[in-house]
CHARMM-style PDB file with segment names, atoms N, HN, CA, C and O in Angstrom:
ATOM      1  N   UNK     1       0.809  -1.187   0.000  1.00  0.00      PROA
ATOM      2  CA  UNK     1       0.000   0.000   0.000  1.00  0.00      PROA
ATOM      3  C   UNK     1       0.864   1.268   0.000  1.00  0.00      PROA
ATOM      4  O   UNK     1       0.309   2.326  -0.297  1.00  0.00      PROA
ATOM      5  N   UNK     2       1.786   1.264   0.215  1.00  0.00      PROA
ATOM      6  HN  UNK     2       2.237   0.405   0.456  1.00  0.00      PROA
ATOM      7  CA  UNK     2       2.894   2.494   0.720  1.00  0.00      PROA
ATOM      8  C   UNK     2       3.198   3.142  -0.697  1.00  0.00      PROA
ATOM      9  O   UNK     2       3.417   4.349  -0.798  1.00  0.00      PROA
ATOM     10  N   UNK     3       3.200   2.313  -1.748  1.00  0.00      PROA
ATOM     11  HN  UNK     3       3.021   1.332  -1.666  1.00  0.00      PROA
ATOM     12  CA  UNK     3       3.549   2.980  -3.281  1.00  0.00      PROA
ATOM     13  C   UNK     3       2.266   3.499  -3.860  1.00  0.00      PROA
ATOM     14  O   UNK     3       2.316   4.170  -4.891  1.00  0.00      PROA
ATOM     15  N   UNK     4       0.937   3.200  -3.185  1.00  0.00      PROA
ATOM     16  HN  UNK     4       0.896   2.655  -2.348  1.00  0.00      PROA
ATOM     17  CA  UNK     4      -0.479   3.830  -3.227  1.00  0.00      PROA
ATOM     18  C   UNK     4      -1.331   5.072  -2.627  1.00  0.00      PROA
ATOM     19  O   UNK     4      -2.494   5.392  -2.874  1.00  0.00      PROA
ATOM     20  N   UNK     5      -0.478   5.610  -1.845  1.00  0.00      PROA
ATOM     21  HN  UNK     5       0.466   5.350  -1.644  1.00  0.00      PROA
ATOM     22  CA  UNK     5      -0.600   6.229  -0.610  1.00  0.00      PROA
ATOM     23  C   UNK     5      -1.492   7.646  -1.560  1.00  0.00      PROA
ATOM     24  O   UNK     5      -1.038   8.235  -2.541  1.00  0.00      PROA
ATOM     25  N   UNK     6      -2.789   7.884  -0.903  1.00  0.00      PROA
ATOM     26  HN  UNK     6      -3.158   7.405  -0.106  1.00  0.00      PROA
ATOM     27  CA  UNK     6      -3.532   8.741  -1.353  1.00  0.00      PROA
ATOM     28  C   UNK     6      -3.415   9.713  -0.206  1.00  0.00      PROA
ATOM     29  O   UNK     6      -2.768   9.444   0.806  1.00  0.00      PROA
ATOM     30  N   UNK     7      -4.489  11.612  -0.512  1.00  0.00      PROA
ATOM     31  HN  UNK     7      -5.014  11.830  -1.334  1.00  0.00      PROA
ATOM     32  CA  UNK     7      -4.410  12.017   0.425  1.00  0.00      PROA
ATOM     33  C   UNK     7      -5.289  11.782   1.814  1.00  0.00      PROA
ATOM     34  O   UNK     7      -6.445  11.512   1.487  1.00  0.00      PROA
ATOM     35  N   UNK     8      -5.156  11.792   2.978  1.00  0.00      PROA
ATOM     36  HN  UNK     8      -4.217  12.011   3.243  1.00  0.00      PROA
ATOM     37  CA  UNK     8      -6.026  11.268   3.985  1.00  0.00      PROA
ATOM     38  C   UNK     8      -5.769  10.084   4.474  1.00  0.00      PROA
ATOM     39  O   UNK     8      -6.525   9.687   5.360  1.00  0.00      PROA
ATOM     40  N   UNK     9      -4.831   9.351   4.108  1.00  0.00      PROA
ATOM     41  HN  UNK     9      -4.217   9.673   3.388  1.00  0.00      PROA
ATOM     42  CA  UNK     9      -4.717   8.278   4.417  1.00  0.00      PROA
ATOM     43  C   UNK     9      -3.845   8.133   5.572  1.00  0.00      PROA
ATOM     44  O   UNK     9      -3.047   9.061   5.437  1.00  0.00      PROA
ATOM     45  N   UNK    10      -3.472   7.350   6.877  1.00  0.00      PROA
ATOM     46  HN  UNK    10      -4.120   6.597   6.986  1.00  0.00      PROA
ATOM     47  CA  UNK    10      -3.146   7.193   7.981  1.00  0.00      PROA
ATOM     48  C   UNK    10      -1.988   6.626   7.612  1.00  0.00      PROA
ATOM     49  O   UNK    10      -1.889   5.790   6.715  1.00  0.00      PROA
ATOM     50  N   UNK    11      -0.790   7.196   8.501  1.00  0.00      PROA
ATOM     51  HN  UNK    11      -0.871   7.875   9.230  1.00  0.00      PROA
ATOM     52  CA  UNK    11       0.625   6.435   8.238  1.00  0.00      PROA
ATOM     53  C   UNK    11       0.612   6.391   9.758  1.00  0.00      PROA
ATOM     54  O   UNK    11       0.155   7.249  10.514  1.00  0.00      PROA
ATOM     55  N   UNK    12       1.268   5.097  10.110  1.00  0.00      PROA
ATOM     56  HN  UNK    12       1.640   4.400   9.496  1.00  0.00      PROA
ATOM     57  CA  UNK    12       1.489   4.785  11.525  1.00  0.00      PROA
ATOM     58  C   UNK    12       3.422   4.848  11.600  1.00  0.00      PROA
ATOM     59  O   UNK    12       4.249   4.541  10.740  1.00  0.00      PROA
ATOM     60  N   UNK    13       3.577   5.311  12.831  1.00  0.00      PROA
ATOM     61  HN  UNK    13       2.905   5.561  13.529  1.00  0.00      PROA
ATOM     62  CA  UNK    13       4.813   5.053  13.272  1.00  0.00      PROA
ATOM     63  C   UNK    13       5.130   4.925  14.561  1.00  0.00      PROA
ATOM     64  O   UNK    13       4.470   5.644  15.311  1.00  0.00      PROA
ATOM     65  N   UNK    14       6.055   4.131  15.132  1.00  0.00      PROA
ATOM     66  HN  UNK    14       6.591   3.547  14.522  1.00  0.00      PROA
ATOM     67  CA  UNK    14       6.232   4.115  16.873  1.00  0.00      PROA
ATOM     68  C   UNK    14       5.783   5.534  17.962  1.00  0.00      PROA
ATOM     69  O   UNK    14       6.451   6.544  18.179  1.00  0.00      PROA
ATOM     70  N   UNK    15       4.974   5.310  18.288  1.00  0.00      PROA
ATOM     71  HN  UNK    15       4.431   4.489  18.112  1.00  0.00      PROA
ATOM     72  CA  UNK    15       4.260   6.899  18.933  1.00  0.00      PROA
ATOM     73  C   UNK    15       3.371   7.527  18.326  1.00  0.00      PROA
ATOM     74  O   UNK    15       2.473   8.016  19.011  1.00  0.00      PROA
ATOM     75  N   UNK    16       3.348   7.690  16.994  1.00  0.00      PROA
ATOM     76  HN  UNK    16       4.077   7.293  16.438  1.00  0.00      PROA
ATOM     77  CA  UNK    16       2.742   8.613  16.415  1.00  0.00      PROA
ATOM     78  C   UNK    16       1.730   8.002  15.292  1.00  0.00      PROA
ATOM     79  O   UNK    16       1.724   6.784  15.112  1.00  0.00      PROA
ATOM     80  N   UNK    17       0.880   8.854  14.543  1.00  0.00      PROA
ATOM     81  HN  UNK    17       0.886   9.843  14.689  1.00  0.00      PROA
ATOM     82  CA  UNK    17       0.374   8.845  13.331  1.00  0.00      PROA
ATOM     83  C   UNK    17       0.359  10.123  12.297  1.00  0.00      PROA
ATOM     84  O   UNK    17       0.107  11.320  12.435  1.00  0.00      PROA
ATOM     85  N   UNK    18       0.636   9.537  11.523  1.00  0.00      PROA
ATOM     86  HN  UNK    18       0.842   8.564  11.412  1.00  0.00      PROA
ATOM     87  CA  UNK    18       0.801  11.062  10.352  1.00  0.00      PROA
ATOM     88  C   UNK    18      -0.026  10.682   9.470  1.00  0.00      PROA
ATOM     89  O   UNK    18      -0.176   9.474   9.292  1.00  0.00      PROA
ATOM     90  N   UNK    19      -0.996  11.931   8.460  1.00  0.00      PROA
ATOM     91  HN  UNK    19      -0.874  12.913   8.604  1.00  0.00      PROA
ATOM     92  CA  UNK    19      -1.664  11.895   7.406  1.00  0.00      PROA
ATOM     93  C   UNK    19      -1.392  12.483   6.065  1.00  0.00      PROA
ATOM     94  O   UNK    19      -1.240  13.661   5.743  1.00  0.00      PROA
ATOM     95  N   UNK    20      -1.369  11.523   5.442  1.00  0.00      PROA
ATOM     96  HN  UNK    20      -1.492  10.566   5.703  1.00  0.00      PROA
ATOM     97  CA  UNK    20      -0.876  11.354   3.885  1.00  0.00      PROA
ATOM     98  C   UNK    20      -1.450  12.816   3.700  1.00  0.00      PROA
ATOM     99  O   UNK    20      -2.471  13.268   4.216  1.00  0.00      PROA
ATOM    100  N   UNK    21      -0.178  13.740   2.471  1.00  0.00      PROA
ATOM    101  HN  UNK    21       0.652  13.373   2.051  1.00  0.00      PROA
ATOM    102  CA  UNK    21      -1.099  14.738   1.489  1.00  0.00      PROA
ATOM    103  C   UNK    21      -0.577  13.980  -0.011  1.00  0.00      PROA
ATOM    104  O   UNK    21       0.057  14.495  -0.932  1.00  0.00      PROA
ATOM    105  N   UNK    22      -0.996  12.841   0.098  1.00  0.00      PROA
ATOM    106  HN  UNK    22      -1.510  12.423   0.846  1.00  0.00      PROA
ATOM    107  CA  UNK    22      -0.657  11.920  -1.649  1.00  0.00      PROA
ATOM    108  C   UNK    22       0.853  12.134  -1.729  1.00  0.00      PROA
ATOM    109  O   UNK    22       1.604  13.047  -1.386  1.00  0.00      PROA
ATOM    110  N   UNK    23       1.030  10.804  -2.381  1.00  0.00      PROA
ATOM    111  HN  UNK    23       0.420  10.062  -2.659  1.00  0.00      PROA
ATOM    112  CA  UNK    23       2.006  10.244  -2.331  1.00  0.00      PROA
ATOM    113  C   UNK    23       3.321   9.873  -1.268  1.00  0.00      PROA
ATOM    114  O   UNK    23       3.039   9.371  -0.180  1.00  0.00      PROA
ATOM    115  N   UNK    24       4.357  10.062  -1.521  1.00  0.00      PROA
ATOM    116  HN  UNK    24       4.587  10.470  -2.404  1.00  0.00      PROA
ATOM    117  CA  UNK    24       5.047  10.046  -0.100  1.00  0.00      PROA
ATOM    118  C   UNK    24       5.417  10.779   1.144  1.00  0.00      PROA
ATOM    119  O   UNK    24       6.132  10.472   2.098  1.00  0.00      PROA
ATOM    120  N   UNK    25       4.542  12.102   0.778  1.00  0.00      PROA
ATOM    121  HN  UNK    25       3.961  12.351   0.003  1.00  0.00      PROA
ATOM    122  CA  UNK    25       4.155  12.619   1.594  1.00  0.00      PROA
ATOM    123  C   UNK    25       3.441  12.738   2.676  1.00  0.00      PROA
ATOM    124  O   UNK    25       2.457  12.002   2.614  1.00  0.00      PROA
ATOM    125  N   UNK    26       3.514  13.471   3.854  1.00  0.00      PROA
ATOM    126  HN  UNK    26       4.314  14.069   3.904  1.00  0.00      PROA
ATOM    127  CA  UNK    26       2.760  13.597   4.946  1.00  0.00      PROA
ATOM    128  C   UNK    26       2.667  14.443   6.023  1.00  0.00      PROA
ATOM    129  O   UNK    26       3.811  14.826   6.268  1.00  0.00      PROA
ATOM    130  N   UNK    27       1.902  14.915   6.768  1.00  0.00      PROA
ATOM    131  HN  UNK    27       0.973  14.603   6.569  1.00  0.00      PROA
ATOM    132  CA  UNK    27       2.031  15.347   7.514  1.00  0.00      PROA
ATOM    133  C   UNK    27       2.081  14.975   9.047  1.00  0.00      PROA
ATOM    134  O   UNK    27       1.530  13.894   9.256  1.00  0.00      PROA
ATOM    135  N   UNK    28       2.652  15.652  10.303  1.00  0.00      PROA
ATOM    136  HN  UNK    28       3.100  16.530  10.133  1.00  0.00      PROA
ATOM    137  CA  UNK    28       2.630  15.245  11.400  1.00  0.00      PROA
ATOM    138  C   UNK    28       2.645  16.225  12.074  1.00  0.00      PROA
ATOM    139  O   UNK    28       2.375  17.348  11.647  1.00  0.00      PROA
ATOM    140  N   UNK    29       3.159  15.787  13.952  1.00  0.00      PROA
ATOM    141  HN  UNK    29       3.379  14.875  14.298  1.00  0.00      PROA
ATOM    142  CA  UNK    29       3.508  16.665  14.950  1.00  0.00      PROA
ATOM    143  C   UNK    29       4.723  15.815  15.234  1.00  0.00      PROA
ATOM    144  O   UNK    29       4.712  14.692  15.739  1.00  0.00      PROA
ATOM    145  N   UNK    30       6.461  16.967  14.579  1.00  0.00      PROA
ATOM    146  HN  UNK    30       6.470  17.879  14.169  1.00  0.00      PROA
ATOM    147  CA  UNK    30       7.565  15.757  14.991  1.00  0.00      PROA
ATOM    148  C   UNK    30       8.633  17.076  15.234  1.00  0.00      PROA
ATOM    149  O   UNK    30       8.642  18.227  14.795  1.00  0.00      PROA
ATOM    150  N   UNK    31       9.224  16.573  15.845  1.00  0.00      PROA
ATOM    151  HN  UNK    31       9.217  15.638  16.201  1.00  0.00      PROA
ATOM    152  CA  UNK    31      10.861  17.233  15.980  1.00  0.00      PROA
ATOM    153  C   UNK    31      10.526  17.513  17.883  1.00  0.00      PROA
ATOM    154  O   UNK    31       9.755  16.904  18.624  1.00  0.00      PROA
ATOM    155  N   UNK    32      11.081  18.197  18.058  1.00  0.00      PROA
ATOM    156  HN  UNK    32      11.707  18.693  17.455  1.00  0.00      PROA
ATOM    157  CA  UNK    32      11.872  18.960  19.364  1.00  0.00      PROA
ATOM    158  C   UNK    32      10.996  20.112  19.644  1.00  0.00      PROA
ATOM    159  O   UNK    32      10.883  20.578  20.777  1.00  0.00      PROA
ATOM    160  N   UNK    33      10.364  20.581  18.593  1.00  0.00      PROA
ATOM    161  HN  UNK    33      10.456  20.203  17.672  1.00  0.00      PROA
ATOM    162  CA  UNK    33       9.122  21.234  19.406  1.00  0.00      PROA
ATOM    163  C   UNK    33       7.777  21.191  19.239  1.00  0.00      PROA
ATOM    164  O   UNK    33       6.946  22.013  19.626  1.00  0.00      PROA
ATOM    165  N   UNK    34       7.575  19.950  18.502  1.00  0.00      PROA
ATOM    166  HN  UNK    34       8.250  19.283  18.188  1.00  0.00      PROA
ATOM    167  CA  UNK    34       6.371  18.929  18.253  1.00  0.00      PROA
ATOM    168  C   UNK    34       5.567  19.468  17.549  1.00  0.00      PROA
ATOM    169  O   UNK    34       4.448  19.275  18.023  1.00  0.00      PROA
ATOM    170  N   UNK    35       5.512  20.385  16.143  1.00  0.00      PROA
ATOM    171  HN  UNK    35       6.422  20.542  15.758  1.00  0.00      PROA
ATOM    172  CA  UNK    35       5.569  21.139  15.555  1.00  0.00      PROA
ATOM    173  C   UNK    35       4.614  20.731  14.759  1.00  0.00      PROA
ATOM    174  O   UNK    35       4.512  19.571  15.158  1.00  0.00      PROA
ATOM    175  N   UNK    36       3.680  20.862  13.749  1.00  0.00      PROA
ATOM    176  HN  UNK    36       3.763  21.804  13.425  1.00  0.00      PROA
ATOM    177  CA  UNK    36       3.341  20.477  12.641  1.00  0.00      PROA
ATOM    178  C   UNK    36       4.552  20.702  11.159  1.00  0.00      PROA
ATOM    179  O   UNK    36       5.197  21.724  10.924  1.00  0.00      PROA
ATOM    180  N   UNK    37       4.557  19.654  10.509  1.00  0.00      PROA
ATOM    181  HN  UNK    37       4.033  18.825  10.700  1.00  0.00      PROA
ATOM    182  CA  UNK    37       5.421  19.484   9.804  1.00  0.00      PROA
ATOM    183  C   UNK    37       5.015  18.202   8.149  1.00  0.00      PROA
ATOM    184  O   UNK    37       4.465  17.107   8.028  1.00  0.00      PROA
ATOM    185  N   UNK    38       5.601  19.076   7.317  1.00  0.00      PROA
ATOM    186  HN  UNK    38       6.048  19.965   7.416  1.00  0.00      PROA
ATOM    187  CA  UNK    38       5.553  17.856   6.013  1.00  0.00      PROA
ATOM    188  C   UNK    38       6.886  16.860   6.413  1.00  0.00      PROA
ATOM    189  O   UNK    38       7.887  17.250   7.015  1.00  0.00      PROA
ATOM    190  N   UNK    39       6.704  15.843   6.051  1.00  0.00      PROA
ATOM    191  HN  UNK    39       5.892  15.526   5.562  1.00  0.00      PROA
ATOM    192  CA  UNK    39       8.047  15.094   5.384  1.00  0.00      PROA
ATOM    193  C   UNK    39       7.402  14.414   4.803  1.00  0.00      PROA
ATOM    194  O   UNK    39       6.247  14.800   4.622  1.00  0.00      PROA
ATOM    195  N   UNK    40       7.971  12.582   4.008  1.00  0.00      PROA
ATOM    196  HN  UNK    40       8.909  12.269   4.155  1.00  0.00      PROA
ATOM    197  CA  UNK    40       8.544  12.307   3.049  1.00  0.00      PROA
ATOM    198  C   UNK    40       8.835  11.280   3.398  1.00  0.00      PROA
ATOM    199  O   UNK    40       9.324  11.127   4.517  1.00  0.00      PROA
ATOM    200  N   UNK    41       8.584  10.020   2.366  1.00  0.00      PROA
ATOM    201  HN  UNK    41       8.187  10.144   1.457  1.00  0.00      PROA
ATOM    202  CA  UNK    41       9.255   8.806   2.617  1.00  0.00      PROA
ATOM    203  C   UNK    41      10.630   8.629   1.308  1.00  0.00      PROA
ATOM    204  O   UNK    41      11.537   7.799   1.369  1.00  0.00      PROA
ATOM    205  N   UNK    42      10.489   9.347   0.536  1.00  0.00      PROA
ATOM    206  HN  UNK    42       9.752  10.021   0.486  1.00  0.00      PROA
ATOM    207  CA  UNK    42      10.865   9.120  -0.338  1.00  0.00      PROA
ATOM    208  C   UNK    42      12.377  10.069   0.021  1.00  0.00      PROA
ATOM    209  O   UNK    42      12.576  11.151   0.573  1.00  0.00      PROA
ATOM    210  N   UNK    43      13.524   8.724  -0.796  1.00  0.00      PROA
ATOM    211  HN  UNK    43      13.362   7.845  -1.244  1.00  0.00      PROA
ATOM    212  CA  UNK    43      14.685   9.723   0.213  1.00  0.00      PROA
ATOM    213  C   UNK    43      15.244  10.528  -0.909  1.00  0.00      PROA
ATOM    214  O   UNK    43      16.411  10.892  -0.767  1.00  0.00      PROA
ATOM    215  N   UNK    44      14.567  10.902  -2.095  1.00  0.00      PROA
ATOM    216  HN  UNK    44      13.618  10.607  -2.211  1.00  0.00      PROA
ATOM    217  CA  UNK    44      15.334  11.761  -2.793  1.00  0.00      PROA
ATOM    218  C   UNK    44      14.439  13.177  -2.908  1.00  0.00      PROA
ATOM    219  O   UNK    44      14.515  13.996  -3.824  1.00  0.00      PROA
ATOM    220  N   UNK    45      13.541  13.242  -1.686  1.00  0.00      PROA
ATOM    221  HN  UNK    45      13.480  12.577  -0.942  1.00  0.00      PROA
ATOM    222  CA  UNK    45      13.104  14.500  -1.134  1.00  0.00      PROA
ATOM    223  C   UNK    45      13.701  15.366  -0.257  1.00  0.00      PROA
ATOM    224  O   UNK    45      14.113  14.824   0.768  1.00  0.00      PROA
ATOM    225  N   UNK    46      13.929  16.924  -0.375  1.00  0.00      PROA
ATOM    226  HN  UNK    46      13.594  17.364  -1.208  1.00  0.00      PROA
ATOM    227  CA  UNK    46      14.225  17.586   0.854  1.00  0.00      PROA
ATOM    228  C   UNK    46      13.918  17.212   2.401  1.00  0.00      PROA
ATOM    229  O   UNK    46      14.692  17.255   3.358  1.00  0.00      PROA
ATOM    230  N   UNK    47      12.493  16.814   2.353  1.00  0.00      PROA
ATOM    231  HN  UNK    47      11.865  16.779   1.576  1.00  0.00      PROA
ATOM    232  CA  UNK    47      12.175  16.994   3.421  1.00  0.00      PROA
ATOM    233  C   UNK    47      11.760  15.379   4.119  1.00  0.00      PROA
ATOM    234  O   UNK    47      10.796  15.120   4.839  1.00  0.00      PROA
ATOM    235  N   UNK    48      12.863  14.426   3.618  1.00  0.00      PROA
ATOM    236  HN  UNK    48      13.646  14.636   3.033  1.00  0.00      PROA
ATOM    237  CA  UNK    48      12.985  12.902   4.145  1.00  0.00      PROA
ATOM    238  C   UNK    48      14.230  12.719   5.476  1.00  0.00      PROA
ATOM    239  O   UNK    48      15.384  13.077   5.713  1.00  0.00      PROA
ATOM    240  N   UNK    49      13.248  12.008   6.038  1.00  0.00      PROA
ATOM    241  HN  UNK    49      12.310  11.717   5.845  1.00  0.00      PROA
ATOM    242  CA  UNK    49      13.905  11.603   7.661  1.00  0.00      PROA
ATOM    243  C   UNK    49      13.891  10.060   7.872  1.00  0.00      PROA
ATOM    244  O   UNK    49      12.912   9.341   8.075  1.00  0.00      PROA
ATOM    245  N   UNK    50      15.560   9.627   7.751  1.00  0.00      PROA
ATOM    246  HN  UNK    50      16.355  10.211   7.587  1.00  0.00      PROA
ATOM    247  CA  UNK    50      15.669   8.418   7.524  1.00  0.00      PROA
ATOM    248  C   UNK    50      15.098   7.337   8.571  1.00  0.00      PROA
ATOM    249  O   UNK    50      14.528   6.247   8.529  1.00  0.00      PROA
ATOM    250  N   UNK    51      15.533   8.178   9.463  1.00  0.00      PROA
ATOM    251  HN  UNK    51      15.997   9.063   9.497  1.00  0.00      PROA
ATOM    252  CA  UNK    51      14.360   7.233  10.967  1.00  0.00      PROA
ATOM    253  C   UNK    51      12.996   7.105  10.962  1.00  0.00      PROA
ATOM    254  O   UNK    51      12.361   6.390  11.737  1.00  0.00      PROA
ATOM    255  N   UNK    52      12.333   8.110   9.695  1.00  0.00      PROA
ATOM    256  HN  UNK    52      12.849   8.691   9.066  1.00  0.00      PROA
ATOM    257  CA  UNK    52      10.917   7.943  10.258  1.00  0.00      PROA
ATOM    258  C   UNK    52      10.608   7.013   9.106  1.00  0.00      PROA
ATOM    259  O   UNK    52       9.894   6.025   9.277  1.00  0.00      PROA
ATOM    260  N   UNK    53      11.162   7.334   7.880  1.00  0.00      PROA
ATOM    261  HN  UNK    53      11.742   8.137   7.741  1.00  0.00      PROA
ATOM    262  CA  UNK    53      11.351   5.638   6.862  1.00  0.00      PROA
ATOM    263  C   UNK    53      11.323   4.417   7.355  1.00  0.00      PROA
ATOM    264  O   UNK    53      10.455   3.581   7.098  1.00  0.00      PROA
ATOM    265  N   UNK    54      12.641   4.205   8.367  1.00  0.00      PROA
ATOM    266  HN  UNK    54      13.345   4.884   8.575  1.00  0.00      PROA
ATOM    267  CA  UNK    54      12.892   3.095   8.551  1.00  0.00      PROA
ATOM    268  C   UNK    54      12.160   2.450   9.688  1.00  0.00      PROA
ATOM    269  O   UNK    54      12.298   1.295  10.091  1.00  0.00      PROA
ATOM    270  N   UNK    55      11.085   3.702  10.296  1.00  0.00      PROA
ATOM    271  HN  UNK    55      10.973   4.641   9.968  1.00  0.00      PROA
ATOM    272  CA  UNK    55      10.263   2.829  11.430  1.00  0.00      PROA
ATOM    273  C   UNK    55       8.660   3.099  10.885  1.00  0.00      PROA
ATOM    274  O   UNK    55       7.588   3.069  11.490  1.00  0.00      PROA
ATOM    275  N   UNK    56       8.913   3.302   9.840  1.00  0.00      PROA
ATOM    276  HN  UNK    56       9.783   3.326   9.349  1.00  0.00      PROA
ATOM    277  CA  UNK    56       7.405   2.838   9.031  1.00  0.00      PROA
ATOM    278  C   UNK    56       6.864   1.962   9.519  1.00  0.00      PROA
ATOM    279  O   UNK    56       7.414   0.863   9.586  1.00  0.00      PROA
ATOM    280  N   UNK    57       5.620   2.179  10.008  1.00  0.00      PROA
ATOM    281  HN  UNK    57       5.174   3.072   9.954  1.00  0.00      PROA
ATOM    282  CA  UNK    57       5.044   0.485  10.230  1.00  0.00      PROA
ATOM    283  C   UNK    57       4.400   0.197   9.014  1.00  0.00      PROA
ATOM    284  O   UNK    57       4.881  -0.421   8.065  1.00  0.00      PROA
ATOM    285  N   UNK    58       2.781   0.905   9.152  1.00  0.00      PROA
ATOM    286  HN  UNK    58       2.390   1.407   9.923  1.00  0.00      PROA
ATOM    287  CA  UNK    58       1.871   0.467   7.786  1.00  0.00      PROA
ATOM    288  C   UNK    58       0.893   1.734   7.555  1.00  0.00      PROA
ATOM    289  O   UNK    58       1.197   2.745   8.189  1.00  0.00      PROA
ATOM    290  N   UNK    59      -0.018   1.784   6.889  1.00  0.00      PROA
ATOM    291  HN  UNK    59      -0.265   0.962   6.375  1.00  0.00      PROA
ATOM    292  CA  UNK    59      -0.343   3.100   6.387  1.00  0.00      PROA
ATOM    293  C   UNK    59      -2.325   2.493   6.611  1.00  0.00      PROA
ATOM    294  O   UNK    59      -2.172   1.272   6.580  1.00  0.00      PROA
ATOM    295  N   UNK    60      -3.344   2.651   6.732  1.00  0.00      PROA
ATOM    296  HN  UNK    60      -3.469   3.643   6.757  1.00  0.00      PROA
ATOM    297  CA  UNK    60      -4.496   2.075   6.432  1.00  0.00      PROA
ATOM    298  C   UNK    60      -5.836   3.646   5.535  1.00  0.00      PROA
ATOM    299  O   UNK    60      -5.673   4.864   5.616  1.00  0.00      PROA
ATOM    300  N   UNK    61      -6.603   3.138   5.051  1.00  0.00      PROA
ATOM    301  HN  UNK    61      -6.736   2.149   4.985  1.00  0.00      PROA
ATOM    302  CA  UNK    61      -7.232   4.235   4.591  1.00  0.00      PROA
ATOM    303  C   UNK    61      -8.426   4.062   5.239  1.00  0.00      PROA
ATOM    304  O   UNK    61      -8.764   2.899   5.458  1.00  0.00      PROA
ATOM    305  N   UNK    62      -9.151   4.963   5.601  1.00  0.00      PROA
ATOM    306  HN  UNK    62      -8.877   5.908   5.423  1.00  0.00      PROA
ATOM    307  CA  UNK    62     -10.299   4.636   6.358  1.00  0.00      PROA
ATOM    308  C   UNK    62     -11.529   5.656   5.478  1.00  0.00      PROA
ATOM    309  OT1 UNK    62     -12.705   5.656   5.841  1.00  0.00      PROA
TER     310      UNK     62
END
């Protein structure tokens, strides 16, 4: 599902959940001052964070 990823769709990660804006994109509340923020799964984006890649769990659409 992760190469399907529409907008609205739920990305899970250890602690958190972020919502897809299409494609490998997403949004959250992440960093050091728990911020709203885009990133990116995709690592040939600016705004990709290799830890939050690699603790991808799964994504579901509801």
């Amino acid at each position: 599902m992760r190469d399907e990823l529409r907008a609205g769709d739920l990305l899970f990660f250890p602690g958190h959940v972020a919502i897809s804006t299409g494609g490998e994109r997403f949004v959250h509340a992440y960093g050091p001052a728990n911020e709203v923020t885009e990133n990116s799964l995709d690592s040939s984006d600016d705004s990709y964070v290799a830890n939050l890649d690699e603790s991808f769990e799964c994504a579901r659409r509801f």
